[in-house]
C-alpha positions in Angstrom: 95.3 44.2 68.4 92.8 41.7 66.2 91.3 43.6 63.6 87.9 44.0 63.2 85.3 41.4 61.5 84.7 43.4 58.2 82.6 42.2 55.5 85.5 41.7 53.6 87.3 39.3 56.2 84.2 37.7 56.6 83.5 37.1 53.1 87.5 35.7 52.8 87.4 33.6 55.3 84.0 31.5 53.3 86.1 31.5 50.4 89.1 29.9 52.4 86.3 27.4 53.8 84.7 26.5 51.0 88.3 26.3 48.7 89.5 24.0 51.7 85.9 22.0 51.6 86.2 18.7 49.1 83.5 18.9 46.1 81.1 15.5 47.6 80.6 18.0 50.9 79.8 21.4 48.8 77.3 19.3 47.0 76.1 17.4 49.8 74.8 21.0 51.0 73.5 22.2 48.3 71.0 18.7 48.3 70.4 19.1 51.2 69.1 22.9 50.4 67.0 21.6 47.5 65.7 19.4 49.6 64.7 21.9 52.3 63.9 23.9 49.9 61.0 21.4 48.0 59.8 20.8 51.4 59.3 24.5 52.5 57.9 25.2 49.2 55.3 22.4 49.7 54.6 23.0 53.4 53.7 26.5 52.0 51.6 26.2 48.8 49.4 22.6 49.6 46.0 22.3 49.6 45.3 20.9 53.0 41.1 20.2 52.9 41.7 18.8 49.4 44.8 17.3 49.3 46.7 17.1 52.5 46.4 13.0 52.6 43.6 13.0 56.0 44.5 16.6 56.5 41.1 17.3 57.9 41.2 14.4 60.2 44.4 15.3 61.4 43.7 18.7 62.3 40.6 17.4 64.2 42.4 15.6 66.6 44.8 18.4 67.3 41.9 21.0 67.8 40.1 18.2 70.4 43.6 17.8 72.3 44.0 22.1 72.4 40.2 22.6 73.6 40.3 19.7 76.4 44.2 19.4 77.0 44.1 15.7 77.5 44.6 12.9 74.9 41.4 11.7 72.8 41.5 8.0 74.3 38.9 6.5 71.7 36.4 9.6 72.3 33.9 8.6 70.2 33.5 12.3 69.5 37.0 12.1 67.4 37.2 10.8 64.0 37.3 6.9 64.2 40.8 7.5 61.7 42.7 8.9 64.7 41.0 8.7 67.6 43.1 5.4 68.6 46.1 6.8 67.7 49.2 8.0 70.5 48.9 12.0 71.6 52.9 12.8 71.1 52.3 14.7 67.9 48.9 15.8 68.8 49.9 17.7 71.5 52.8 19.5 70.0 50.5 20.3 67.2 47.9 21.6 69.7 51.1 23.8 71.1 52.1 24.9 67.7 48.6 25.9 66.8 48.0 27.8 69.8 51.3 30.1 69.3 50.9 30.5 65.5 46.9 30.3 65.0 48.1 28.8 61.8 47.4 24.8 61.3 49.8 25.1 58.6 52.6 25.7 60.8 52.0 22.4 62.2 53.7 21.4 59.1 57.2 22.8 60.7 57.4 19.8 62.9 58.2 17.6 60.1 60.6 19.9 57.6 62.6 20.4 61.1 62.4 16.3 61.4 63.9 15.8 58.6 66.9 18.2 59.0 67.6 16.1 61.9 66.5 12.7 60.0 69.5 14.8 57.2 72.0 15.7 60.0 71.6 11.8 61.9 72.3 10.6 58.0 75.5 12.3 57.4 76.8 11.4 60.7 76.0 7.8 61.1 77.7 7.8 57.6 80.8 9.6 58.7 80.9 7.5 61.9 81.1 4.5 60.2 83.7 5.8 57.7 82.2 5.7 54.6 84.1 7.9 51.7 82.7 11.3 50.7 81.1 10.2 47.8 79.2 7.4 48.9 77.9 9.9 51.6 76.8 12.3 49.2 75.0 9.4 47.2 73.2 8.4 50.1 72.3 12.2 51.0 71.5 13.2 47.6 68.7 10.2 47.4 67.7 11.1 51.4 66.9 14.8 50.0 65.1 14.1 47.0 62.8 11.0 47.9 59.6 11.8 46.0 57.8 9.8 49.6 59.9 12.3 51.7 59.4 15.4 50.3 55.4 15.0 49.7 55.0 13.8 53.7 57.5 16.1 55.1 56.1 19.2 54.0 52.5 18.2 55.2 50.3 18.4 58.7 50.6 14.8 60.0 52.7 12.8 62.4 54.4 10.7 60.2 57.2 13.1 59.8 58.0 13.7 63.5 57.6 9.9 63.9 60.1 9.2 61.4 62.4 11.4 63.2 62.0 10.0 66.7 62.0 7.0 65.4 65.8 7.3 63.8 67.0 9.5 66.7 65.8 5.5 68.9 67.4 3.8 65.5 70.6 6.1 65.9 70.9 5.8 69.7 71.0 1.7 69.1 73.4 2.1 66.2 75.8 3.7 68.9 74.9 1.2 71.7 76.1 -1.4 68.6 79.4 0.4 67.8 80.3 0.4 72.1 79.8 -3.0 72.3 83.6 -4.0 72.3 84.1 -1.6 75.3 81.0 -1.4 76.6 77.7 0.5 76.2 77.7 3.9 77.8 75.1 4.6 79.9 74.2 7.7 78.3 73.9 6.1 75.1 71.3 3.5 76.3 69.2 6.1 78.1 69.1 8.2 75.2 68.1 5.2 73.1 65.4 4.3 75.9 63.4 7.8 76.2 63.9 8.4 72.4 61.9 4.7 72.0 59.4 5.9 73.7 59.1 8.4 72.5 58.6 7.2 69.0 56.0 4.7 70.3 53.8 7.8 71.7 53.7 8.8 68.2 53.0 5.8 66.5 52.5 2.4 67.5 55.1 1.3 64.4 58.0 2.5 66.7 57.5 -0.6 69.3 59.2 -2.7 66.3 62.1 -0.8 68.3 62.0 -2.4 71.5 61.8 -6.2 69.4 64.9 -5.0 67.2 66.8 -4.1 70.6 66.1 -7.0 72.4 67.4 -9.1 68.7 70.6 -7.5 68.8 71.5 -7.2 72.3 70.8 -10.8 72.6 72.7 -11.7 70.1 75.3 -9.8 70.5 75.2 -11.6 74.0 75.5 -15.0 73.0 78.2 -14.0 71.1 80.5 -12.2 73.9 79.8 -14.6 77.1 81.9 -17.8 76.7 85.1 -15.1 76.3 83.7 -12.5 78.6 82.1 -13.9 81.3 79.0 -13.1 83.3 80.3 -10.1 85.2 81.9 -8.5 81.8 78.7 -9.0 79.8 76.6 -7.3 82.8 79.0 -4.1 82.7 79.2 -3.7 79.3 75.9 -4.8 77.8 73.1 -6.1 80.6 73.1 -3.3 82.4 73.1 -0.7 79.9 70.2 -2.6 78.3 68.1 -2.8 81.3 68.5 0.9 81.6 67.0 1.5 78.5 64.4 -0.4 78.8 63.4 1.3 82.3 63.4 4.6 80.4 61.2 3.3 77.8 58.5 2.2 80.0 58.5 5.1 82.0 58.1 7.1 78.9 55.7 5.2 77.1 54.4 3.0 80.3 51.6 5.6 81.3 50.0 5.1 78.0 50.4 1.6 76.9 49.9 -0.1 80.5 46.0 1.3 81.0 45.2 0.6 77.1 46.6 -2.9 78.1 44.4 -3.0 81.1 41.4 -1.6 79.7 41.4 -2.8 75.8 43.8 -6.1 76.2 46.3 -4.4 73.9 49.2 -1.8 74.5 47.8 -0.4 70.6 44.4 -1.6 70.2 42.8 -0.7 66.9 39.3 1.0 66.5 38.0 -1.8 64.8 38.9 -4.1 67.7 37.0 -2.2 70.2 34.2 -2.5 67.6 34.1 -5.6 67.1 33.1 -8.0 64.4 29.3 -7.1 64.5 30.8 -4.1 62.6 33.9 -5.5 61.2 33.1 -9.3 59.9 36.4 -9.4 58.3 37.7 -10.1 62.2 36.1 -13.3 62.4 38.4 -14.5 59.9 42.0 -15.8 60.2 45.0 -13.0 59.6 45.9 -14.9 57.1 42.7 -15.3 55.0 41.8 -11.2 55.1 43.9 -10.5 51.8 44.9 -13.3 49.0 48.2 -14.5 49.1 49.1 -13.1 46.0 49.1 -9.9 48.0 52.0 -10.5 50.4 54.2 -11.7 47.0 55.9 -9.5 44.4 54.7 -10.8 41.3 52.0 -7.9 40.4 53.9 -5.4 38.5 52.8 -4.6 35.4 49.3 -2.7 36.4 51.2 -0.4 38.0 53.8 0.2 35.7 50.9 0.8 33.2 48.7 3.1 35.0 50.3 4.0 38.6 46.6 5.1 39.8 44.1 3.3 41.4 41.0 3.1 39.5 38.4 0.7 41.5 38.3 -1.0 44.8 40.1 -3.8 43.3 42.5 -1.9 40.3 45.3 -2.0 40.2 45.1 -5.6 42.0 46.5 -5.5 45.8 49.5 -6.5 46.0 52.0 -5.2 49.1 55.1 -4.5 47.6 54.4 -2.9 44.0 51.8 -0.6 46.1 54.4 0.3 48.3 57.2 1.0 45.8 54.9 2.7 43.6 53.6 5.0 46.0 57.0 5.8 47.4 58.4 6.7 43.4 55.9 8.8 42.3 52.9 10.9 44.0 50.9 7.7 43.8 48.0 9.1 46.0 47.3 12.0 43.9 47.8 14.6 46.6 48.6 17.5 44.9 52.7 17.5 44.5 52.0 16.9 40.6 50.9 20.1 39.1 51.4 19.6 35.1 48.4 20.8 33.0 46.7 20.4 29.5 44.2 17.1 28.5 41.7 14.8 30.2 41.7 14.3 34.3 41.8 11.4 36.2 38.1 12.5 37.5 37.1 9.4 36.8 39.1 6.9 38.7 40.3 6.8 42.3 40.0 10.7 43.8 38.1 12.4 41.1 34.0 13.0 40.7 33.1 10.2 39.7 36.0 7.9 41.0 35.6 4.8 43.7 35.6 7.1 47.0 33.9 10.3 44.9 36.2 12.4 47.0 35.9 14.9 44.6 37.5 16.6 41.4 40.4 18.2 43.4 42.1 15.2 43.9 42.1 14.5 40.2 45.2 15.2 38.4 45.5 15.5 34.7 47.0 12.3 32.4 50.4 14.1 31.9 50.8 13.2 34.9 50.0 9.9 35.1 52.3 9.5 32.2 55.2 11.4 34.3 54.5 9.4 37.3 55.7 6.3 35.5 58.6 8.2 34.2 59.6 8.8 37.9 58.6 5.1 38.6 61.0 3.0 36.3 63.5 5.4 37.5 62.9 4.5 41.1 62.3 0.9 40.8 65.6 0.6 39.8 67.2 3.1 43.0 65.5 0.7 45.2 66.5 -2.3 43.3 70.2 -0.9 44.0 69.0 0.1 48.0 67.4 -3.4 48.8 70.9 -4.7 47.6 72.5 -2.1 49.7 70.5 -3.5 52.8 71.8 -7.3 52.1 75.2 -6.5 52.2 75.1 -4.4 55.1 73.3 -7.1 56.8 75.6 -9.9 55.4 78.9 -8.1 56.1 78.2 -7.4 59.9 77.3 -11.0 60.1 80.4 -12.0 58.8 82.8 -9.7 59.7 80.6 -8.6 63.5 82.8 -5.4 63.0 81.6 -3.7 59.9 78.3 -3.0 58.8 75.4 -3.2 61.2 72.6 -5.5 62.0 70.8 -2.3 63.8 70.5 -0.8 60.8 69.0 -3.9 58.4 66.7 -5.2 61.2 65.1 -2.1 61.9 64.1 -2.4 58.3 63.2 -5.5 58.1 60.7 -5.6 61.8 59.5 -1.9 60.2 58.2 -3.8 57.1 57.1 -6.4 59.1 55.0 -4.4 60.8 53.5 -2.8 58.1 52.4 -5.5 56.3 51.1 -7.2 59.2 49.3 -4.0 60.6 47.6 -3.8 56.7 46.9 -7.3 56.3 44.9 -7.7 59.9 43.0 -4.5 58.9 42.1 -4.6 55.6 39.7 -1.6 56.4 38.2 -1.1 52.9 39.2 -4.5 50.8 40.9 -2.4 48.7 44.2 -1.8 46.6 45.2 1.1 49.4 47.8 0.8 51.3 49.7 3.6 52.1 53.1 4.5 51.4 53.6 7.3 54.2 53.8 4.0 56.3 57.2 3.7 55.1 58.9 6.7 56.5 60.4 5.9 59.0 62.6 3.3 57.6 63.2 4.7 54.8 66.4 6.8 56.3 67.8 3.6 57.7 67.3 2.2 54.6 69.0 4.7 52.8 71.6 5.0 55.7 72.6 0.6 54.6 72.9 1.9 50.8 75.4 4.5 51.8 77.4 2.0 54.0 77.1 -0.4 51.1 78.3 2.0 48.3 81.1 2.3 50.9 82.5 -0.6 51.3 83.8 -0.8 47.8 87.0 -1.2 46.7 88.4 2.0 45.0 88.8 1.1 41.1 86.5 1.3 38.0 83.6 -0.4 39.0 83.6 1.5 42.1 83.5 5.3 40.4 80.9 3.5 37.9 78.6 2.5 40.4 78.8 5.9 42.4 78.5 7.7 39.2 74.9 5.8 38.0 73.6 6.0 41.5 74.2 10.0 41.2 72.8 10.0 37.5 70.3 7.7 38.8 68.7 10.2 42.1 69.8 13.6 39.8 67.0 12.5 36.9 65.1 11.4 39.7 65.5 15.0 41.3 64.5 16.8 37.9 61.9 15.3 36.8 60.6 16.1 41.0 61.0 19.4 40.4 59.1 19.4 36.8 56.1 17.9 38.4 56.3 20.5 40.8 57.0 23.6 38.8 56.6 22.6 35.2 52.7 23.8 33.6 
């Protein structure tokens, strides 16, 4: 007769699991509980009106889709921020709302996204075979991104869109892996209504349906002089077509009448408005911002002072904006909570500041000075993850079995798209651009350094690596949580 499940047999049988678990997978949870942990914390305690990065906006729109149940469709009642922008998250924020009466609950949708966007990490990585430690490398630095936890503990849809976004991502990843035997079916429909659904939430996801169409069509041209026609309709055509059915019957009833109606499948606010309001339209793409913008040379303004303190300060500049804003708080929204000494109140979110927005966005110069701290630190993580991306991208073009080119391009049209969606809407000539823009590529990204770290050969240089990435993301992590809970 089985005996009973006691405390005690219960508590014995952890202690066998964890005594049988290796040390990179204990501490892989544990991350990943500090990182939950961070983002409850902040989901909880943030100022939303004052520093919830367009909280106010946000919650607008999902009030306007609970009280009329439709999506806003340019209603010029909305506020002109979101009022061109896909329902998806909207509507399950009007949902969440009306159960919990709470708007920040809404928050929940993106601390649950990235579990998933955590769970989708650790198995691509044990998919592909990468080595414990190189896992835990690339979990530790998924769990304590300073860009991550700030956005995934707020009210707004980039954290469910970063999440649909790398469920589409993950779904193609797999498609990749069946190529040699040929795509399962199930695979490429999940890939197809995951797509669209990323592109109801924001109109960054259709970089997926470009990124598909790159690799299938390579992959292609590489199989059909062995294969032949009938093999490469099997095992790659027809899956393909599949998905893309699925994605425009997910998406289809919301991109085809703004097509119809606007000329676009995601057309701006500003484009309905027309350069009467908007002179900057009548200009070429390419003259809206300087050059200098779209290069990397402007570094040392925001190494100096990682705060924006005019229109035009910090000079624009794509790249150190982006970086910068994903290393350290670079929006002054409230994460940074270190007191003593003069206030930023008179810069960029403070009294008397470009926008005036008003001395709660001010933080105090201790953090300022911590900020950079956190920056040098993460200039060189990404340094290491940009590197990371490369040889990903390089060793699947080489070797066509390991590696991934899913992975690197989503990165690279992701980017892409940024930059191009910031440089045809410069909407206030300023140094602004922000960095919650990069979320969703930021787990792929992460997902390449892993795979990288990975494929290293076991020896010195290999522990050494693994060893200054970890020391690298645990400072990184400490001096996250002394901004946080330091006074």
């Amino acid at each position: 007769m089985d005996q009973p499940h006691t405390g005690a047999a219960v508590a014995r049988r952890l202690r066998v699991a964890l005594g049988e678990a290796s040390l990179p997978v204990v501490l892989a949870v544990a991350v990943t509980l500090i990182g939950l942990g961070l983002r409850v914390e902040h989901a909880l305690t943030f100022d939303g009106p004052g520093r919830g990065s367009d909280y106010a906006v946000y919650v607008e729109g999902v009030r306007w889709m609970r009280d009329h149940h439709r999506p806003f469709n340019f209603t010029e009642t909305v506020n002109y921020q979101v009022r061109y922008q896909p329902p998806l998250w909207y509507a399950l924020g009007a949902i969440v709302l009306g159960i919990t009466r709470s708007e920040r609950a809404i928050a929940g949708l993106a601390v649950l996204g990235w579990l998933v966007r955590q769970g989708l990490l650790a198995r691509i990585l044990k998919d592909a075979g990468a080595p414990r430690w190189s896992a835990l490398v690339a979990l530790a630095l998924h769990a304590l991104l300073p860009l991550g936890v700030l956005i995934d503990g707020k009210v707004n849809p980039e954290g469910l869109h970063a999440t649909l976004f790398l469920l589409a991502v993950y779904f193609l990843w797999r498609m990749e892996r069946e190529l040699s035997t040929g795509v399962r079916l199930a695979t490429a429909a999940a890939f197809g209504v995951t797509a669209g659904l990323a592109v109801l939430t924001k109109g960054t996801s259709a970089t997926l349906v470009v990124t598909a169409a790159l690799v299938l069509a390579y992959q292609l041209a590489r199989s059909l002089p062995a294969t032949g026609w009938a093999l490469s309709w099997r095992r790659l055509v027809r899956p393909a077509l599949l998905a893309a059915g699925l994605w425009c019957l997910v998406a289809g009833w919301w991109l085809v009448p703004n097509l119809l109606k606007y000329g676009h499948p995601f057309p701006h606010v500003w484009d309905l408005e027309g350069a009467a309001q908007h002179p900057e339209l009548t200009q070429p793409v390419l003259y809206r911002r300087p050059l200098g913008w779209a290069l990397p040379f402007d570094w040392k303004p925001y190494l100096r002072f990682p705060i924006i303190t005019s229109p035009s300060q910090p000079r624009p500049n794509f790249w150190s904006n982006i970086i910068t804003g994903t290393w350290s708080d670079f929006y002054n929204r409230g994460f940074c909570r270190l007191e003593g000494g003069p206030k930023t109140d008179y810069v960029w979110g403070g009294a008397h500041g470009a926008l005036y927005s008003g001395p709660q966005w001010a933080v105090t110069l201790r953090c300022v000075a911590h900020f950079r701290k956190m920056l040098v630190v993460g200039l060189g993580i990404t340094s290491a993850v940009v590197i990371g991306w490369a040889a990903t991208l390089w060793l699947y073009l080489r070797t066509g079995r390991r590696g991934s080119l899913v992975l690197p391009l989503s990165c690279a049209l992701g980017a892409f798209f940024i930059m191009l969606f910031a440089l045809t809407y410069p909407f206030d000539g300023s140094a602004v651009l922000n960095p919650r823009y990069l979320m969703p590529i930021s787990t792929p990204l992460i997902a390449c350094f892993g795979l990288a770290l990975g494929e290293l050969q076991p020896g010195r240089l290999s522990r050494w690596l693994h060893g200054a990435a970890l020391a690298a993301i645990s400072t990184n992590g400490v001096l996250l949580c002394f901004e946080r809970f330091a006074r």
